[in-house]
C-alpha positions in Angstrom: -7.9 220.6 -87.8 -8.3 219.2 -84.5 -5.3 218.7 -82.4 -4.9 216.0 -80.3 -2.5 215.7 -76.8 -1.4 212.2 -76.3 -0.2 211.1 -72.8 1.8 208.3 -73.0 3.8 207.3 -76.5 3.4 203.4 -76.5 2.6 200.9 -79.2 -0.8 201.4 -78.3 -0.6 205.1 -78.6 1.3 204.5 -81.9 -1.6 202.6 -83.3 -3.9 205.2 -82.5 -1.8 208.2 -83.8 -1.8 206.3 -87.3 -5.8 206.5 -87.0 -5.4 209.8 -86.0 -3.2 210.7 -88.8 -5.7 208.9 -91.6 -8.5 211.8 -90.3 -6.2 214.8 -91.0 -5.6 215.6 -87.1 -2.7 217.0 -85.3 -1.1 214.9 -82.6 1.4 215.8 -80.0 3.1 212.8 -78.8 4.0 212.9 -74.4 6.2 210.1 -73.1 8.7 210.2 -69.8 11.5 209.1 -72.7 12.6 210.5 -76.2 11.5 208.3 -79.3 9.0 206.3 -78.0 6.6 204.1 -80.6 3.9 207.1 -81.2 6.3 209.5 -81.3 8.2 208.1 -84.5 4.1 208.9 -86.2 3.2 212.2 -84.5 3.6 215.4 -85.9 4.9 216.4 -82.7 6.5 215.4 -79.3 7.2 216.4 -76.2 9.5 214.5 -73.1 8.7 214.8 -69.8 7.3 213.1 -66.3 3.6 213.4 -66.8 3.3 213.1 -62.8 4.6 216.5 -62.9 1.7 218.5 -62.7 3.5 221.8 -63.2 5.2 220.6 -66.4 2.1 218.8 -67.4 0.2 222.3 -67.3 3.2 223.9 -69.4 2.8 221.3 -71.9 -0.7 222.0 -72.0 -0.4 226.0 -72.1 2.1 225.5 -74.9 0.1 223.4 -77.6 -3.0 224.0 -76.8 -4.7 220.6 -77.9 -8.6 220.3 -78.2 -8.4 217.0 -76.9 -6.7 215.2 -74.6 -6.0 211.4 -74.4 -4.0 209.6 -71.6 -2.7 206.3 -73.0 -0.5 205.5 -69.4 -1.4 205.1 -66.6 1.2 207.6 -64.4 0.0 211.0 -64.9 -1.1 213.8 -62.4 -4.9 212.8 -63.1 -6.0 215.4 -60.8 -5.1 218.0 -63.5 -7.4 216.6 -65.7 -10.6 218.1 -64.0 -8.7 221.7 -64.9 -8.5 220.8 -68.1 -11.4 219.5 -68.6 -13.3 222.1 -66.9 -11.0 224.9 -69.5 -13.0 223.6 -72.4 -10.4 220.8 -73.3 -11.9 217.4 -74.4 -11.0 214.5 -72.0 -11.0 211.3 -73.3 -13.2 209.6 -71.9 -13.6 212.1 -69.2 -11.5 213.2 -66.3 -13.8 211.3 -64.3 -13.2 208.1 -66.0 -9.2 208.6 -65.8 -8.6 209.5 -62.4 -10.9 206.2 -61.4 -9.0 203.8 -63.5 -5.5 204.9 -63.1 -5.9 203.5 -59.9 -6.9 199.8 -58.6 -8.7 200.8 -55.4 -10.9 203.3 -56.9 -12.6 201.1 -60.0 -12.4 198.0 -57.8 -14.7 199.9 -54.9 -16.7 201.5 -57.4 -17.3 198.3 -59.0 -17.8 195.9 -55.8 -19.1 198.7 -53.3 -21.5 200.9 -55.2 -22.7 199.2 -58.5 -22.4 195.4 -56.7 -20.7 194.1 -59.1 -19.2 190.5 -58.8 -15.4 190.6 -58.3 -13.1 188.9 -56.0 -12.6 189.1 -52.5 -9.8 192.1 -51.9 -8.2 194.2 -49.0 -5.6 197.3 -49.2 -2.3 197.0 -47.7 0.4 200.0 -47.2 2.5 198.7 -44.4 3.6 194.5 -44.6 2.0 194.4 -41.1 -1.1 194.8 -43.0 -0.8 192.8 -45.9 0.3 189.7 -43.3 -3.1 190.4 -42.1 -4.9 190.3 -45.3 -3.1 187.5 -46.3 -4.6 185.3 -43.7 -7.7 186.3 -43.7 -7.8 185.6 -47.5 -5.9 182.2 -47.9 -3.4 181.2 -49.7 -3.0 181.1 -53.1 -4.0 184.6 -53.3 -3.1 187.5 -55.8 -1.0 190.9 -55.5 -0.9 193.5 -57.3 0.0 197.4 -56.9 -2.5 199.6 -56.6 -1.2 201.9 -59.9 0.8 199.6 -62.3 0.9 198.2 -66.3 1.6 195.1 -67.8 1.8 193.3 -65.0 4.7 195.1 -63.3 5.2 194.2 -59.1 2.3 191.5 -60.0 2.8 188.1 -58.0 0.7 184.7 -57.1 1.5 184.0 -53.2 1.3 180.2 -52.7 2.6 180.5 -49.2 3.9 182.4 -45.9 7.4 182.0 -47.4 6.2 184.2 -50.0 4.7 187.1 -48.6 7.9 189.1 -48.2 8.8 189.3 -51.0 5.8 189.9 -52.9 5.4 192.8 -50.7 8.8 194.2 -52.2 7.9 193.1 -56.0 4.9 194.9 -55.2 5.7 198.1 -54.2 8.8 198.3 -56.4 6.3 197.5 -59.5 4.0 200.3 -58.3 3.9 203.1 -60.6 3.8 206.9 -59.7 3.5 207.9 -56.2 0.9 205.7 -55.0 2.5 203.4 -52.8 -0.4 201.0 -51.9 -1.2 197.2 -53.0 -3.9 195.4 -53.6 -4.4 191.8 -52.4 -7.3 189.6 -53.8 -8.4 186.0 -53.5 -7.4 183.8 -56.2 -10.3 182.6 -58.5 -10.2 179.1 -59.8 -11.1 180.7 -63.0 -11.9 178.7 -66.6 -10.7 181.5 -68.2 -10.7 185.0 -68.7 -11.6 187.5 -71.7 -11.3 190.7 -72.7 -14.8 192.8 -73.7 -14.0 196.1 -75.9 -16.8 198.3 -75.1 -17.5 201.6 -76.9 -19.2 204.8 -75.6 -20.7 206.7 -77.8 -21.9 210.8 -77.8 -25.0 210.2 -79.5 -26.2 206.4 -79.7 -26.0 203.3 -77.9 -23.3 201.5 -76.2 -21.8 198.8 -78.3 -19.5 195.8 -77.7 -17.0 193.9 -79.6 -17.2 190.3 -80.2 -15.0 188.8 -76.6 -11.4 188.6 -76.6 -10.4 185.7 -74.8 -6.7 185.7 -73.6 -3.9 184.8 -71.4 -1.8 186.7 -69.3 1.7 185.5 -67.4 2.4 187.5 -64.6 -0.2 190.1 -65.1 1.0 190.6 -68.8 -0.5 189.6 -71.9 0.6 187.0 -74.0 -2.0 186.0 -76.5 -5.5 186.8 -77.3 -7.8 185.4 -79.9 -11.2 186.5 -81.1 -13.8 185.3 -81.1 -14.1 183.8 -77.4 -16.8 181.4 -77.6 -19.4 182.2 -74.5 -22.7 181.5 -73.5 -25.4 183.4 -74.3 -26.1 184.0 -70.9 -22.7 185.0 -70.0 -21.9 187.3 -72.5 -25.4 189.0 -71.4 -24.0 189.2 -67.8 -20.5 190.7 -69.1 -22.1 193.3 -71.4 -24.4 194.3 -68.7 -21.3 194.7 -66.0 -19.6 196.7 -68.6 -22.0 199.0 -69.4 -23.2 199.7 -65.9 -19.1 200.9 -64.6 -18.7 202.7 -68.4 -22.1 204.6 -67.5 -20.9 205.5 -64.2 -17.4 206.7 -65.3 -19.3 208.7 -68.0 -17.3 209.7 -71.2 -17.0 208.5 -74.9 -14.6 205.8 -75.9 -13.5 202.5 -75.7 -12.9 200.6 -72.6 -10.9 197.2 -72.6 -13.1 195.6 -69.1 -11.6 192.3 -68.3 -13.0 189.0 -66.5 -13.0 185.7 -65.5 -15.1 183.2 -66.3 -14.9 180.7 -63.7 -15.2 176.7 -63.8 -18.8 176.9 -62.6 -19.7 179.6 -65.8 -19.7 182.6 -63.6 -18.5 186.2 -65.2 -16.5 188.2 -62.5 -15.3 191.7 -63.1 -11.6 192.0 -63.3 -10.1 195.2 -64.2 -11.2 198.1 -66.4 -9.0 200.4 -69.0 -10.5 203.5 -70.5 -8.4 203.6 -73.6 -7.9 200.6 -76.3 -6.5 197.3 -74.6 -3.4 195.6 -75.1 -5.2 192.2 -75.8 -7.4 193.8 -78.2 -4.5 194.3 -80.6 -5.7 191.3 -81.8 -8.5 193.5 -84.2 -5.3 194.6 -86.3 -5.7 191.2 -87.3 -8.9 192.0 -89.8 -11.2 190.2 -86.8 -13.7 193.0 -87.1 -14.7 195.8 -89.5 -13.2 198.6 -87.3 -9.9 197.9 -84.9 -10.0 199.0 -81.7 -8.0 202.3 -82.2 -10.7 203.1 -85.0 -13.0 202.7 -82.7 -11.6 204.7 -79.7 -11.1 207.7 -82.1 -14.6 207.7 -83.9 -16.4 207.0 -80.6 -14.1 210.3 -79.1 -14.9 212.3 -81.7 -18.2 212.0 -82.5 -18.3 210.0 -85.5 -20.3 207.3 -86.4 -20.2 203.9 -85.8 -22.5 202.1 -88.1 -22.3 198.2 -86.6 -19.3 196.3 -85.2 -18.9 193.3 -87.3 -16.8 190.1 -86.8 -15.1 189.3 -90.1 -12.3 186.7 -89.7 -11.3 185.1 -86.6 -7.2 186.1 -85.6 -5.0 185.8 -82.9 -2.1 187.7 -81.8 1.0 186.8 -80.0 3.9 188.9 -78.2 7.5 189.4 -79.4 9.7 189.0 -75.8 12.8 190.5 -76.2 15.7 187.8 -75.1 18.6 190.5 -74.5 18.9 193.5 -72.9 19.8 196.2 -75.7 20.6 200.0 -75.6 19.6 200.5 -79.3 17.4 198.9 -81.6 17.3 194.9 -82.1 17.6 193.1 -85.0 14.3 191.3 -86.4 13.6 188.1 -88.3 11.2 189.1 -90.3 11.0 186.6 -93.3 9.5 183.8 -92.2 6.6 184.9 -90.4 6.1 187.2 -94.0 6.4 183.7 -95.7 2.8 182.4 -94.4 -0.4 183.8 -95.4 -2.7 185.7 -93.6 0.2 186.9 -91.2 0.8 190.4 -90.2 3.7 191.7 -87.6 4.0 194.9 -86.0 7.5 195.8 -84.5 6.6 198.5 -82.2 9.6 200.4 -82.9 11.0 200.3 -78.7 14.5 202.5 -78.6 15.6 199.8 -76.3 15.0 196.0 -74.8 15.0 194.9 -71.6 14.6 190.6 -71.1 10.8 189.8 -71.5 9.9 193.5 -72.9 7.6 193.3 -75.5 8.3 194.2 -78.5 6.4 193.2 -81.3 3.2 191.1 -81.6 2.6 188.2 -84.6 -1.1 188.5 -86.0 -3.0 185.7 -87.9 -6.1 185.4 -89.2 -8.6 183.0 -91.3 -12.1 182.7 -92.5 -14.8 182.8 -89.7 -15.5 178.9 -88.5 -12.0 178.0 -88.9 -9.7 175.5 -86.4 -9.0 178.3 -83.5 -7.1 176.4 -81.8 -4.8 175.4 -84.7 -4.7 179.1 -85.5 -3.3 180.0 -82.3 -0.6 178.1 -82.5 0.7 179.0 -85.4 0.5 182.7 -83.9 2.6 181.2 -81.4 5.0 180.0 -83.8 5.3 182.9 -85.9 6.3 184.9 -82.9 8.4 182.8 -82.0 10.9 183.1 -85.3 11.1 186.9 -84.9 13.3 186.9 -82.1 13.6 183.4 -81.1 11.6 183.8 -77.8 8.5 181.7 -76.6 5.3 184.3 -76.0 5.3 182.3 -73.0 8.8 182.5 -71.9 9.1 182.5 -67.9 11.8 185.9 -67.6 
């Protein structure tokens, strides 16, 4: 029995532990806080900073996992080449994680050395510096940390008057000890959409069918699949995604975001090497294997016969309203009352105002009225805590 290390205890991570579970291997379950969501479906857990790379190790010398799997994106990444180089499996590779975890590395690597179409972007560490970059990009721009997750310190700067304090939103939202942000131009985009790619050991690289998606303040909101494209511009987006996959190397599944702007132009976005938040969506029965199947069967070297779309779905977050030091009380029973509905309630030992806490999942035959789909998604969501998915917090 294989034994798998999990860093970082999400409702992601929860998702893949229960496809872990349903293969007969052994997970350990790592989070900065005690009962988080994959830790209530692990065989094991253990609490701790992963940024520590000292108490990372110990945790490493003690269970001794075959593979290891980082889920978040704060963890001493540099200790992952040890690791690796020890025998121990990283998923996708050390390589992959240490580029992702942070903005500037995947964004240079995607725009500097493979030439890939992204936005116009500059690094700032001092405000002096990001004034600069500011004016030199135009207003309305984008700012982001360089290390961050759903959406945290992420602002739209409209103005002069703004740059303060999306400088402090910034660097307060910045996660681990990279204190650094990232400052783009704004693209006048049509839309943008979520590509699940999977690396494989042995056989080609294969994509899902697109997510498309909306985010509100760098977070995710809803995502529906399939996103309608053009031939042409799916082509482009597979062929970006497979050339940065290739040249992080490893076996997984990557959630590589982009824009599609007005004119039908794909830009690269961002890049995750682990399953994607909008791609929760697949729990919805959209294709034959969800995302987390994927991840695990493409990481341990099983096969993946074809990626079929199956129903068209949509999911939709549950916001908490309240802050809460324990558990909150859900409305389950009418979302459960309509068909083809699913709800998971990620299990969060507390709530914070606009956490997310849940997502609402629909689905229907393939051809039906997306758009009528969606909102029902909406609505369902809606009922479980009484919050809008797009609820300004």
């Amino acid at each position: 029995m294989k034994k798998i290390l999990l860093l970082g205890s999400g409702e992601l991570g929860k998702e893949l532990v229960i496809a872990a579970k349903r293969k007969g291997l052994y997970v350990v379950a790592c989070d900065r806080y005690d009962n988080a969501p994959a830790m209530q479906v692990a065989d094991e857990r253990e609490v701790f900073s992963m940024l520590d790379g000292d108490a990372l190790e110990a945790v490493v010398r003690k269970h001794r996992p075959d593979i290891i799997v980082p889920e978040i994106e704060a963890i001493r990444t540099e200790r992952l080449f040890d690791f690796e180089k020890a025998g121990i499996q990283v998923v996708p590779s050390a390589r992959a994680v240490n580029y992702t975890m942070n903005r500037r590395a995947i964004r240079d690597l995607a725009a500097k050395e493979l030439g890939l179409r992204t936005a116009k972007y500059f690094y700032a560490k001092t405000f002096d510096e990001f004034r600069k970059a500011a004016d030199e990009i135009g207003f309305p721009c984008v700012v982001k940390p360089l290390m961050s997750s759903s959406g945290h310190g992420q602002s739209y700067v409209h103005s002069d008057g703004e740059l303060e304090q999306a400088f402090r939103d910034a660097m307060e939202g910045s996660r681990g000890d990279v204190k650094e942000i990232i400052i783009e131009e704004f693209i006048d985009f049509d839309s943008e959409f979520t590509l699940l790619t999977v690396t494989q050991k042995q056989g080609p690289t294969l994509f899902c069918p697109p997510i498309g998606h909306i985010q509100k303040g760098g977070d995710y909101r809803e995502s529906w699949q399939p996103f309608r494209l053009p031939d042409e511009a799916l082509k482009a987006a597979e062929d970006m995604a497979r050339k940065v996959t290739e040249a992080l190397t490893g076996c997984g599944l990557w959630g590589v975001e982009f824009f599609l702007s007005r004119q039908g132009e794909v830009i690269f976005s961002e890049l995750s090497p682990r399953p994607h938040d909008t791609g929760m969506v697949t729990l919805a029965h959209t294709t034959n294997l969800s995302e987390f199947e994927l991840h695990l069967r493409a990481f341990l070297g099983l096969p993946i016969p074809a990626i079929r779309l199956e129903h068209c779905g949509c999911s939709a977050v549950i916001l908490s309203p309240v802050e809460s030091a324990g558990p909150l009380d859900y409305h389950l029973e009418e979302a459960l009352r309509e068909d083809r509905t699913r709800l998971r309630i990620f299990g969060k030992p507390e709530a914070h105002v606009g956490r997310r806490m849940g997502v609402a999942l629909c689905y229907d035959d393939l051809g039906a009225d997306m758009d009528a789909l969606r909102d029902k998604t909406k609505r369902l969501a809606k009922t479980v805590l009484g919050t809008d998915p797009y609820a300004k917090f």
